[in-house]
C-alpha beads as a LAMMPS data file, in Angstrom:
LAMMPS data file: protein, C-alpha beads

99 atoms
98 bonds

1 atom types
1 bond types

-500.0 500.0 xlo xhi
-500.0 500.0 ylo yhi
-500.0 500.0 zlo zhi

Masses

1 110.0

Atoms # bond

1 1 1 -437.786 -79.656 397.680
2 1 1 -441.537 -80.417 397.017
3 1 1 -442.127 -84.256 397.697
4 1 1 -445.033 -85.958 396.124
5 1 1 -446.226 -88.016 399.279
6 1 1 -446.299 -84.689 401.685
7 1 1 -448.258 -83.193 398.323
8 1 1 -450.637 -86.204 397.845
9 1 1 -450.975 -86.561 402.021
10 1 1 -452.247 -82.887 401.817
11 1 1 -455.071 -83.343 398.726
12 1 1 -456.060 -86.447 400.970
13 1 1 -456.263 -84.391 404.015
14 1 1 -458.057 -81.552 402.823
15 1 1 -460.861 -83.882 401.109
16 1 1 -460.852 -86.001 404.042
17 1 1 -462.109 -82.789 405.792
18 1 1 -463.989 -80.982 403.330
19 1 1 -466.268 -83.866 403.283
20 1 1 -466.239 -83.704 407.515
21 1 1 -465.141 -87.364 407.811
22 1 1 -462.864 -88.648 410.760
23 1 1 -459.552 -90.205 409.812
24 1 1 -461.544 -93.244 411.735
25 1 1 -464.251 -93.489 408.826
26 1 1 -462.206 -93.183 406.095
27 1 1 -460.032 -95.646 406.964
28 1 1 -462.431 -98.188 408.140
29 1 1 -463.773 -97.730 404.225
30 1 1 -461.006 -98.368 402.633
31 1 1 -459.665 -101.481 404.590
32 1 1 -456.505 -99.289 405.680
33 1 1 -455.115 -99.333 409.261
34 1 1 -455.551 -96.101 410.811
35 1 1 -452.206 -95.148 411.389
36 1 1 -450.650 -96.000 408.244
37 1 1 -453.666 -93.824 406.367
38 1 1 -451.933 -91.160 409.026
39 1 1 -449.264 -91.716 407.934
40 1 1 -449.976 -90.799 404.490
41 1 1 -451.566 -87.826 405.284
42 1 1 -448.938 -86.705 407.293
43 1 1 -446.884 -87.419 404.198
44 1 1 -444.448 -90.005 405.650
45 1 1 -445.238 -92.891 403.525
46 1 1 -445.625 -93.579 400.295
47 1 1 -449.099 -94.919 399.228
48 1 1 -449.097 -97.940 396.349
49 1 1 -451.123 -98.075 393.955
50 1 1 -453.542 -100.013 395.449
51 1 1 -453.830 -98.539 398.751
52 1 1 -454.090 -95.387 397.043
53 1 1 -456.955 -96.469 394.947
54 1 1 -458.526 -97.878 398.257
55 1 1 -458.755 -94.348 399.874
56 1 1 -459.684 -92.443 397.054
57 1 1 -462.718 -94.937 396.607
58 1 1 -463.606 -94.694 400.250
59 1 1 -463.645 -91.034 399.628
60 1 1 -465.907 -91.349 396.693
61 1 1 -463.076 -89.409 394.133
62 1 1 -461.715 -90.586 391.019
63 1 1 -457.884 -90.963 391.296
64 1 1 -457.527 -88.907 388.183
65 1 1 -458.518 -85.632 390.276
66 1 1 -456.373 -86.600 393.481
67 1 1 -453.446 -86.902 390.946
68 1 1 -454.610 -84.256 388.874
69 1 1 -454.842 -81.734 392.233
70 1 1 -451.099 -83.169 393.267
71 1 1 -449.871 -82.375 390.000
72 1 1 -451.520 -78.796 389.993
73 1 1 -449.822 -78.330 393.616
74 1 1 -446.309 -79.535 392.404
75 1 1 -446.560 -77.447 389.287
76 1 1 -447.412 -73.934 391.454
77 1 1 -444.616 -74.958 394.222
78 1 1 -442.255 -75.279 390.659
79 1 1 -443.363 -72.073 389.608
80 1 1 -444.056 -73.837 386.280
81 1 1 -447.644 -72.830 384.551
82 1 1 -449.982 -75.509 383.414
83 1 1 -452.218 -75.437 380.835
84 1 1 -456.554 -75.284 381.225
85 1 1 -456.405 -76.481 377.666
86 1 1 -454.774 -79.268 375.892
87 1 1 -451.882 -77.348 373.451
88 1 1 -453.326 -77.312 369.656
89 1 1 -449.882 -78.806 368.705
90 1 1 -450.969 -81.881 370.509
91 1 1 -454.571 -82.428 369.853
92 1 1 -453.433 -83.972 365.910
93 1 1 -451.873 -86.822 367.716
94 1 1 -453.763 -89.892 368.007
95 1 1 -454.040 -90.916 371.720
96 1 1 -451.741 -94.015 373.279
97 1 1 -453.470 -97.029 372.495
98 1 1 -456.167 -95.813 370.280
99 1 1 -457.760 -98.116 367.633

Bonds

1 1 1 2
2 1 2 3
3 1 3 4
4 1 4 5
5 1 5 6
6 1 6 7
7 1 7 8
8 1 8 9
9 1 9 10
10 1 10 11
11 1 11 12
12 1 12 13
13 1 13 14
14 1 14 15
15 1 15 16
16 1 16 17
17 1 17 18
18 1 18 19
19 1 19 20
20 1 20 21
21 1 21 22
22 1 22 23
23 1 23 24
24 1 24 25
25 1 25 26
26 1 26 27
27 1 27 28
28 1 28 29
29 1 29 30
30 1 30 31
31 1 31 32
32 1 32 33
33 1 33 34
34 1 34 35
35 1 35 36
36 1 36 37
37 1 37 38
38 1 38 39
39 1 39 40
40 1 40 41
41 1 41 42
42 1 42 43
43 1 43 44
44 1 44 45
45 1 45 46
46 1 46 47
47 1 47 48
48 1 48 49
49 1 49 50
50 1 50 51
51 1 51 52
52 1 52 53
53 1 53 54
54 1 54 55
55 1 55 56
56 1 56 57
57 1 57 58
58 1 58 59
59 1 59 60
60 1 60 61
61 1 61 62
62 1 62 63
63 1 63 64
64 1 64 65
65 1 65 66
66 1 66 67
67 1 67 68
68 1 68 69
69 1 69 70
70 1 70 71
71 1 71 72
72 1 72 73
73 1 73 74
74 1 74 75
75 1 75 76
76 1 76 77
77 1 77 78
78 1 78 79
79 1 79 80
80 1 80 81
81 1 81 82
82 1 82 83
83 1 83 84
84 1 84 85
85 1 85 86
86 1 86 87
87 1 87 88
88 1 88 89
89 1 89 90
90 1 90 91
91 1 91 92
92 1 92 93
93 1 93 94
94 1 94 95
95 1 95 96
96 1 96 97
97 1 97 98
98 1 98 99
């Protein structure tokens, strides 16, 4: 069973590193406790909103690509394909909330 906190613990892992930042640093940034931020990584607590936006602003990302890079992760563990492209069948409708 794919879980979505080991998933999003992993994406935060492997920016963490790819930027060469210590666990230390990035949770000194966002105001997070060390451990729990381990935690997270280690994908044995959920993140809330807020604590999620905290890290992903300490790691200078928007938290559309850290949930767009879960998603992708999900989708290949699913086997199901996703799109590059919005469908055509969809890009007629008017957007949620648009004036």
């Amino acid at each position: 069973m794919v879980l979505f906190r080991q998933e999003l613990g992993d994406v935060l892992r492997d920016a963490r590193r790819s930027q060469g930042r210590t666990l230390r640093q990035v949770s000194s940034d966002a105001r997070v406790s060390l451990g729990y931020l381990s935690e997270i990584e280690r994908g044995q607590k959920e993140a809330s909103s807020e604590l999620l936006h905290s890290v992903t602003d300490a790691l200078g990302l928007p938290l559309s690509f850290v949930l767009r890079e879960v998603s992708d992760r999900i989708a290949v563990a699913e086997g199901v394909a996703v799109p590059d492209t919005v469908p055509a069948e969809l890009t007629d409708e008017p957007l949620v909330g648009a004036h």
